[in-house]
VEXLUMTOR-607286 format. One record per atom (N, C-alpha, C): x, y, z; chain; residue number from 1; residue in three letters; atom name. Coordinates in steps of 0.1 Angstrom, whole numbers, plus 2048, in hexadecimal, padded with zeros to 3 digits. Layout:
<atoms>
X  Y  Z  A  NUM  ALA  CA
...
</atoms>
This chain:
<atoms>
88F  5C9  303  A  1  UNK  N
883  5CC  30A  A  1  UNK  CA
885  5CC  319  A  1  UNK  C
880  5D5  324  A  2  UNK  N
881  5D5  32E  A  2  UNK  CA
874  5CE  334  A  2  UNK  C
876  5C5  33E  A  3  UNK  N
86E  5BF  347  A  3  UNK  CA
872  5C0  354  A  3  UNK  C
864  5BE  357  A  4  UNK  N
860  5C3  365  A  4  UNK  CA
859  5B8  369  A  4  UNK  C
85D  5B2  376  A  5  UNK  N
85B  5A5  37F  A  5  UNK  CA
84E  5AF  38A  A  5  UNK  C
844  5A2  386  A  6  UNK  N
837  5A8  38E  A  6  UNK  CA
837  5B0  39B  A  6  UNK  C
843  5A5  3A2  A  7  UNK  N
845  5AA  3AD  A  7  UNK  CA
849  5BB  3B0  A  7  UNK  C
853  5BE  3A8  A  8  UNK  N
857  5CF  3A4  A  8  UNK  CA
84E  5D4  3A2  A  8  UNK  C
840  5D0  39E  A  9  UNK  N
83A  5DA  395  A  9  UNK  CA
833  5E4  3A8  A  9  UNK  C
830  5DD  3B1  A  10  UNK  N
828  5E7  3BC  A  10  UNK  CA
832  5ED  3BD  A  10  UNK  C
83D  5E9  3C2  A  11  UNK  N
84B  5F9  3C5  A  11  UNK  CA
84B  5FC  3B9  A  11  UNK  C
84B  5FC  3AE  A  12  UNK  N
84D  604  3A6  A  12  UNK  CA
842  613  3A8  A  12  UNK  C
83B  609  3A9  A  13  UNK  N
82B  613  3A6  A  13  UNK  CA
826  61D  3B3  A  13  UNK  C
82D  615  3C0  A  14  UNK  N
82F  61D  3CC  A  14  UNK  CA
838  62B  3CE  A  14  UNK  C
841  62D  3C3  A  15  UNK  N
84C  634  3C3  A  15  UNK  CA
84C  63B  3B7  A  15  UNK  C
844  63A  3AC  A  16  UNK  N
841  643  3A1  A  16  UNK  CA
832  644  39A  A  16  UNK  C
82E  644  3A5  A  17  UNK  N
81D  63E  3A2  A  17  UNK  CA
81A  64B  39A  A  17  UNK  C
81C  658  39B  A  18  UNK  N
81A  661  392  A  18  UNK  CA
81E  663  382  A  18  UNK  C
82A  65A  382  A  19  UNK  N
82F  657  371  A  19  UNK  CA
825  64C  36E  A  19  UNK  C
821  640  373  A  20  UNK  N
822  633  36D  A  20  UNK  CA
814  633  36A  A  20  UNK  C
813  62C  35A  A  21  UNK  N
805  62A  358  A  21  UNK  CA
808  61A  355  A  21  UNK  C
7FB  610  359  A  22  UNK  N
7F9  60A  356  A  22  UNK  CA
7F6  604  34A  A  22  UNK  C
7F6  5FE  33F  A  23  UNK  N
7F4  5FA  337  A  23  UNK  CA
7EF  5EA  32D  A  23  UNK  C
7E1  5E6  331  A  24  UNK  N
7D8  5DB  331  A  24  UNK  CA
7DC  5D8  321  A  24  UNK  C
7DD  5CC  31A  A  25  UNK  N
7DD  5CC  30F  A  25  UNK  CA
7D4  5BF  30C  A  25  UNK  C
7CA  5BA  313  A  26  UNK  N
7C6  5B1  313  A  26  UNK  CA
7B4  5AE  30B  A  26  UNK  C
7B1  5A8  305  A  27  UNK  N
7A3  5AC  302  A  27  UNK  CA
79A  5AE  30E  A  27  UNK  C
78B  5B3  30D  A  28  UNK  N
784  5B9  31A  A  28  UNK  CA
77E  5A9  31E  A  28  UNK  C
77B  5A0  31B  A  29  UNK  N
77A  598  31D  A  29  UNK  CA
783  590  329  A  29  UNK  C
790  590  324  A  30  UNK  N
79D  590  333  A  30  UNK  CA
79A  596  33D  A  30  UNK  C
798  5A7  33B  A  31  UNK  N
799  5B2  347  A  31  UNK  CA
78C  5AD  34C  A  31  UNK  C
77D  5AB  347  A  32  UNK  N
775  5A5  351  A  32  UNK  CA
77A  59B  358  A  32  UNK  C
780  58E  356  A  33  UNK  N
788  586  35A  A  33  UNK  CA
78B  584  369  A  33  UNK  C
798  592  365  A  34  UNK  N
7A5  592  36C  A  34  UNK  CA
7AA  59E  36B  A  34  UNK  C
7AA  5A8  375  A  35  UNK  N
7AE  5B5  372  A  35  UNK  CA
7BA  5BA  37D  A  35  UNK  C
7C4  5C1  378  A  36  UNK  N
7CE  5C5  382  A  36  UNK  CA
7D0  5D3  386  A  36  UNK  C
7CD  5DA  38D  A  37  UNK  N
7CD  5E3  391  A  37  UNK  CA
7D3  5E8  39D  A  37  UNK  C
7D9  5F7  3A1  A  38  UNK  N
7E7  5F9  3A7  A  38  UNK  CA
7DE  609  3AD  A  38  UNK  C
7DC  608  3B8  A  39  UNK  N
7D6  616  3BD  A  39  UNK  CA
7E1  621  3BC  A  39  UNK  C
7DC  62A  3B2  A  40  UNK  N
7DD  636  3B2  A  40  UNK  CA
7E6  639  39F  A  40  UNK  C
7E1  62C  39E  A  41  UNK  N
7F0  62A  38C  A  41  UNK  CA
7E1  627  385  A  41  UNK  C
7E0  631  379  A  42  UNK  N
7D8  631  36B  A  42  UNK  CA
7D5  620  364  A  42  UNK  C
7CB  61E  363  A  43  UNK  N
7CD  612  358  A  43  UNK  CA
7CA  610  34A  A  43  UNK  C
7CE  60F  346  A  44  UNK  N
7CB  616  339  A  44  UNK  CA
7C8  603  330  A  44  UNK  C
7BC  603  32B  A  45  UNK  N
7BA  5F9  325  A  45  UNK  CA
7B6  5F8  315  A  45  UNK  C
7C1  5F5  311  A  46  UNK  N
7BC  5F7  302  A  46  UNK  CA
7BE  5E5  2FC  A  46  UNK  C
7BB  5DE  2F3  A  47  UNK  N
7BF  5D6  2EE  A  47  UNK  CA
7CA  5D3  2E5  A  47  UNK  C
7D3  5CC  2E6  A  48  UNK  N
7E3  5CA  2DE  A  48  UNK  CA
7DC  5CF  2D1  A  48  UNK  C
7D0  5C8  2C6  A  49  UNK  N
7CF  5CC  2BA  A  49  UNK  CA
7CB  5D9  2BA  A  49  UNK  C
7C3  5E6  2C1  A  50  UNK  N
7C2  5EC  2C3  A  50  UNK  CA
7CC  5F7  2C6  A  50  UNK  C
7D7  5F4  2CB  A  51  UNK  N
7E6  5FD  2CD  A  51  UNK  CA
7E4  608  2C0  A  51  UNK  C
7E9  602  2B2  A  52  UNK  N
7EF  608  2AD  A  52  UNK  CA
7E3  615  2A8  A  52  UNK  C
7D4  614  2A8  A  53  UNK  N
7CC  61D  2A6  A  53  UNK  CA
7CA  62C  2B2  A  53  UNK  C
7CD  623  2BC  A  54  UNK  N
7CC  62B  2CC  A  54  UNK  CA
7DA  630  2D3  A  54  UNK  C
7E5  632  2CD  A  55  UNK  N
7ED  637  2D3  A  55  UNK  CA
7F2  641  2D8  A  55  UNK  C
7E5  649  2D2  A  56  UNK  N
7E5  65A  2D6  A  56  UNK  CA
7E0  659  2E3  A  56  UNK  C
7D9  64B  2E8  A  57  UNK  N
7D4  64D  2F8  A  57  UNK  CA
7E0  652  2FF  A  57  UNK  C
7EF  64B  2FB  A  58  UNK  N
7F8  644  305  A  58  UNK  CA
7FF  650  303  A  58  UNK  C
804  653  311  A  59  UNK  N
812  660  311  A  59  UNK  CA
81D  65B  314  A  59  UNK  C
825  659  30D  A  60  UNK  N
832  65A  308  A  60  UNK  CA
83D  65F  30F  A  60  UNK  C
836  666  31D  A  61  UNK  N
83E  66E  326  A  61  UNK  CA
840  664  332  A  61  UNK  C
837  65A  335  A  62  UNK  N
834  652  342  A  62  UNK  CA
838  646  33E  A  62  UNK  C
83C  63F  34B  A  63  UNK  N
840  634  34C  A  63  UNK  CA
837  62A  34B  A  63  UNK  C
838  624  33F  A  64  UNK  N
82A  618  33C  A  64  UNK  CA
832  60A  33C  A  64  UNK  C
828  605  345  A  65  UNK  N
82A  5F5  346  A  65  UNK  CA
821  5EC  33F  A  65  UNK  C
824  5E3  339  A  66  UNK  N
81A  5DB  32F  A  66  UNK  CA
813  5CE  333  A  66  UNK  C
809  5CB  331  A  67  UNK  N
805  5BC  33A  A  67  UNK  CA
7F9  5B6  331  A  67  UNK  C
7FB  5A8  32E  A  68  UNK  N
7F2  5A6  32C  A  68  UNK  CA
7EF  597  334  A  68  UNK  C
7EF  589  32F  A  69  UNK  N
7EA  57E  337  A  69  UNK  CA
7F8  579  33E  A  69  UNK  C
7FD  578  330  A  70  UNK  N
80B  570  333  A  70  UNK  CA
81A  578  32F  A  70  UNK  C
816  582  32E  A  71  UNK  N
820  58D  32A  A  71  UNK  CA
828  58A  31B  A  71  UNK  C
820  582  311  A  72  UNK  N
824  586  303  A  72  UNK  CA
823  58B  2FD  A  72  UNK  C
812  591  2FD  A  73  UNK  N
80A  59E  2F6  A  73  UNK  CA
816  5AA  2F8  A  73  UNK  C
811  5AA  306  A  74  UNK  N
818  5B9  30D  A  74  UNK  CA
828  5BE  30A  A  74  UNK  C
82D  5B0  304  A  75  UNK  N
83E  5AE  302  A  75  UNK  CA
83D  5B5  2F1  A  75  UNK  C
836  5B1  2EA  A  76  UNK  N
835  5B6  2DC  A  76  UNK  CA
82C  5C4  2DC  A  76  UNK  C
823  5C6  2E3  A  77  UNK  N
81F  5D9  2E5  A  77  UNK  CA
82A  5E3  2EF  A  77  UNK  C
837  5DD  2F2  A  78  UNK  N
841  5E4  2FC  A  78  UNK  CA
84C  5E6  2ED  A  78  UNK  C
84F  5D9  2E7  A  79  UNK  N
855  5DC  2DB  A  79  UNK  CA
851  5E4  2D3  A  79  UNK  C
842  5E5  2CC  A  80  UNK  N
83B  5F0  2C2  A  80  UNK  CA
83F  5FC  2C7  A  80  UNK  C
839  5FF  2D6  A  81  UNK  N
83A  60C  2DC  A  81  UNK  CA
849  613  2DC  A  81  UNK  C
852  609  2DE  A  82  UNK  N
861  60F  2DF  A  82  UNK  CA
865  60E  2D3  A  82  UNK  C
85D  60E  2C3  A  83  UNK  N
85F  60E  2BA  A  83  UNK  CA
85E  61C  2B8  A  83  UNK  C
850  620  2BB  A  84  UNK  N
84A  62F  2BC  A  84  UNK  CA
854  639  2C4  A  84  UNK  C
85F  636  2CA  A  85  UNK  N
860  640  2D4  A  85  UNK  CA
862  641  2DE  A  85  UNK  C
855  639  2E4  A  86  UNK  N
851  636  2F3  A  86  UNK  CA
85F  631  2FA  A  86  UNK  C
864  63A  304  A  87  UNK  N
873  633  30C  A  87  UNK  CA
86F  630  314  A  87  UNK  C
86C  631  31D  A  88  UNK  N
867  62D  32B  A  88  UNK  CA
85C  61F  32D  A  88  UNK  C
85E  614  324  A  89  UNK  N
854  609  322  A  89  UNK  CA
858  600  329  A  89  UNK  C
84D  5F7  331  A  90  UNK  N
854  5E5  338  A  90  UNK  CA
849  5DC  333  A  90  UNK  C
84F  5D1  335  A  91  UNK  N
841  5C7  330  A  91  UNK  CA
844  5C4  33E  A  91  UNK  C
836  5C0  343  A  92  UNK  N
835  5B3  34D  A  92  UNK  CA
836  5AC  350  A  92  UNK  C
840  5A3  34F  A  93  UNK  N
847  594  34C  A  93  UNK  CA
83D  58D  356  A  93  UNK  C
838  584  34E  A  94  UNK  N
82D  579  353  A  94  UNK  CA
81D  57E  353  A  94  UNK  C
81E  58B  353  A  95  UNK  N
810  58D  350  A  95  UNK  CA
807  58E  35D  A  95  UNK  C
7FE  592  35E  A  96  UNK  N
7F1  58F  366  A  96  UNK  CA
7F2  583  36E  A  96  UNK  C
7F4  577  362  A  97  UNK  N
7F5  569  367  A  97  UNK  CA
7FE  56A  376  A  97  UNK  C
80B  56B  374  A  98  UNK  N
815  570  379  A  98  UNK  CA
813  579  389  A  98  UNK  C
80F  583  383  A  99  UNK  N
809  58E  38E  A  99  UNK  CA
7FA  586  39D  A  99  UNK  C
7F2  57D  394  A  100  UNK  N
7E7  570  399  A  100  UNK  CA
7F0  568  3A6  A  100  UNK  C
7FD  562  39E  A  101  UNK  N
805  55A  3A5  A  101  UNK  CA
80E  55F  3AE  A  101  UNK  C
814  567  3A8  A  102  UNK  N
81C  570  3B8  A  102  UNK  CA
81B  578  3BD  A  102  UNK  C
80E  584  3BE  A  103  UNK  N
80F  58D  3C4  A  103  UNK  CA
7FE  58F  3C6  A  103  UNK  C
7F3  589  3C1  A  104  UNK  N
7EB  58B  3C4  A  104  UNK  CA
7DE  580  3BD  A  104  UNK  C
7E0  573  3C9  A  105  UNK  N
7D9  568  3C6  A  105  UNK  CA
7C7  56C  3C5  A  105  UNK  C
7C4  578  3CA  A  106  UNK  N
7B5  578  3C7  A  106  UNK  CA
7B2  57A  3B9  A  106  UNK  C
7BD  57F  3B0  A  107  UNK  N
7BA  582  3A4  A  107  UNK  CA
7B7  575  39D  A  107  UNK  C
7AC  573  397  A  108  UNK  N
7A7  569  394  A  108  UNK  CA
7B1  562  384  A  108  UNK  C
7B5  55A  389  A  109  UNK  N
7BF  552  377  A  109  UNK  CA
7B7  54D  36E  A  109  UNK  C
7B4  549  361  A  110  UNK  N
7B0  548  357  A  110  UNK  CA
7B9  543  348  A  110  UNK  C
</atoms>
């Protein structure tokens, strides 16, 4: 599985903001929470149990990064997807949580 260190994710998203979709896997109760978002990159929010009914949302062509609190969900929806096909997948190593702590303390932790 490929991961991606929070810190990479703004250059990443700075430099292919037109491939990369976001990818929330958290329940909506989280995203009211704590939400991460990257100007000008798609977010696409589905819930991890929800994946395998909704996968027609996700294109298969773009670079999707996976996130959810702590980056375990997101680690097992990066595996399913690269089960399906999907090449171009990262999980978020550390998650949101992660993202709170090093790159953007207003995000509120939970």
């Amino acid at each position: 599985m490929r991961q991606l260190a929070v810190e990479e994710l703004g250059p990443l998203c700075a430099e292919q903001a037109s491939q990369v979709t976001l990818l929330d896997v958290r329940e909506p109760w989280e995203v009211a929470t704590a939400a991460l978002t990257v100007a000008g990159v798609p977010t696409v929010r589905i819930p991890m149990h929800e994946i395998p009914q909704r996968l027609g949302e996700l294109d298969p062509a773009r670079l999707i990064v996976c996130l959810c609190h702590h980056g375990v969900r997101s680690l097992q929806v990066v595996a399913f997807l690269s089960r399906r096909g999907f090449a171009n997948v990262y999980n978020l190593a550390g998650g949101i949580d992660a993202w709170s702590l090093k790159v953007a303390p207003q995000v509120p932790r939970y």
